[in-house]
N, C-alpha and C positions, 0 to 999 in steps of 0.2 A: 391681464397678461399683455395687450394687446396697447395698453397705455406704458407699461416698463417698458417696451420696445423702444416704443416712439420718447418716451423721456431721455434714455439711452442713448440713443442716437444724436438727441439734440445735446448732451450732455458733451458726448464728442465731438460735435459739430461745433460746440463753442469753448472749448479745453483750448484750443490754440491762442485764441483771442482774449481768455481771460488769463493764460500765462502768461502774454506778451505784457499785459496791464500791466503799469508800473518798471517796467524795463526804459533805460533809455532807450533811445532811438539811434542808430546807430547812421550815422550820414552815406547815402551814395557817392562812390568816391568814383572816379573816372580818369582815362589816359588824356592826358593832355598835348598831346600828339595832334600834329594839324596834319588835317587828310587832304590832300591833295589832288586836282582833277584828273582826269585819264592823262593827257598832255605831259604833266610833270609826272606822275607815277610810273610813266613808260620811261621817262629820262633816268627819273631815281633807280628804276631796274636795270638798265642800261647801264648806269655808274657801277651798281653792286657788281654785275658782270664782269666787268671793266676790270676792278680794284679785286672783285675774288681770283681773275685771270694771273693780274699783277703780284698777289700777293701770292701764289700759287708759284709762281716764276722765281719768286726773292726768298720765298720765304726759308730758312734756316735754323739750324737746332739752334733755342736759344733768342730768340731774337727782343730782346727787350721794349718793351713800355713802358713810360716811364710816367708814374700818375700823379697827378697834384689833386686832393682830397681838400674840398670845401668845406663847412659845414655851417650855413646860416642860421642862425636859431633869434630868437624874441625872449631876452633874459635866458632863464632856464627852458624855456619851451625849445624842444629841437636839438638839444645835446646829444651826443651820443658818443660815448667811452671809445677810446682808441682801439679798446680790443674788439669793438667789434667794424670799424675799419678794418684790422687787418685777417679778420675771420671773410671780409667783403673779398679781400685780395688773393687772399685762399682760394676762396671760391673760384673766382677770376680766373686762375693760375690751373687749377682742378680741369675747368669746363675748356679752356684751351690747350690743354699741355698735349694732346694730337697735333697741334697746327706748329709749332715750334715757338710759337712768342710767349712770351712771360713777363707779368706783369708787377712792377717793384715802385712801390709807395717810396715814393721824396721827397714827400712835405705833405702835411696835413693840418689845416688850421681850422681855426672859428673866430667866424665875426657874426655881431650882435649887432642886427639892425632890423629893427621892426616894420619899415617899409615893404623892406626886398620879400620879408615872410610871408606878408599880407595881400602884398598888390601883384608879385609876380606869376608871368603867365608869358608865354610864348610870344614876344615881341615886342614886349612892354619895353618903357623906357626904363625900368627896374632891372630887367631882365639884363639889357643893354648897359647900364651901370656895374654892374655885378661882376659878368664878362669883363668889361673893360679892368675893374679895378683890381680884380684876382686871378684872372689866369696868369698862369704861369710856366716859364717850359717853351720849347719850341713847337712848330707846326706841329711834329711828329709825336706829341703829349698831348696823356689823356688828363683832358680837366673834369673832374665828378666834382655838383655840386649838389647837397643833403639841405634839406627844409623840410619841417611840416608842415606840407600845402594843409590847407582845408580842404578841398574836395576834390585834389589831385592827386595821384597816384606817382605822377612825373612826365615828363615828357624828353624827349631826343631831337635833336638841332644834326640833321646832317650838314658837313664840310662845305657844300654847293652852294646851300640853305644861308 
C-alpha cells in the first residue's frame, strides 16, 4: 500500500514534465519599452499631467485622429488582413469614445523588408529608417507601426523621446 502511495505521487510529480516532452518551446517575449531613470520618469509624469490637463481643456465631441497604419512584414511573415486593422480601430474608437476623440484609419500599407523585422529595436538605425521613410500625416497623426518581433511584444516612443 505504502509503495502505490509513494509511486502515485511521483507519477504526478512528473505528469507535468513528461506532457511538456515533445511540445515546442514557446519563446519569452518581453515589452520593449525602455525604462527610464527617476530624473526622466518624473519628467514623463509631469508631461502626462501636463497634456491630460491640455487635452481636458480642448477636448470635444468628436475630435478626430487620424491614423496611418504600417505593417512591416519579411515575405509573408507578418501580414495581417485589413480586416483586422480596422477591428484594431474599433477597438480604439470603443476604449475612447468617453474622452470625445475618434479615431479614422487613412491609409494603411505594407512593406517587405527583412532588415527593419529582424534588427529593430528602440533606437536602432532600423528603427530611425522606418520612421523616416513611412510616416505620414502631420504632427497631430497617429503612426502604428505592426512586425513580428521575435522576442518583443512592442514598444512606445513618447513625442519628447
Amino acid at each position: 500500500m505504502k509503495f502505490a502511495v509513494v509511486a502515485s505521487i511521483l507519477i504526478l510529480r512528473a505528469a507535468p514534465i513528461l506532457a511538456a516532452r515533445g511540445r515546442e518551446r514557446i519563446p519569452a517575449r518581453r515589452c520593449g519599452t525602455i525604462y527610464f531613470d527617476a530624473t526622466a520618469e518624473a519628467k514623463t509624469q509631469q508631461l502626462i499631467k501636463t497634456y491630460s490637463q491640455q487635452a481636458a481643456v480642448e477636448a470635444s465631441p468628436n475630435r478626430s485622429i487620424l491614423v496611418y497604419w504600417h505593417t512591416i512584414k519579411d515575405g509573408p511573415t507578418g501580414s495581417i488582413p485589413s480586416s483586422q486593422i480596422q477591428a484594431q480601430i474599433h477597438v480604439l474608437n470603443k476604449d475612447y469614445e468617453a474622452s470625445g476623440y475618434v479615431f479614422h484609419l487613412v491609409q494603411s500599407d505594407s512593406t517587405d523588408n527583412s532588415d527593419w523585422v529582424h534588427h529593430m529595436d528602440d533606437g536602432t538605425p532600423q528603427e530611425r529608417g522606418m520612421k523616416s521613410g513611412l510616416r505620414a500625416g502631420g504632427a497631430d497623426a497617429l503612426n502604428i507601426y505592426t512586425m513580428g518581433f521575435n522576442d518583443v511584444l512592442g514598444f512606445s516612443v513618447l513625442p519628447q523621446n
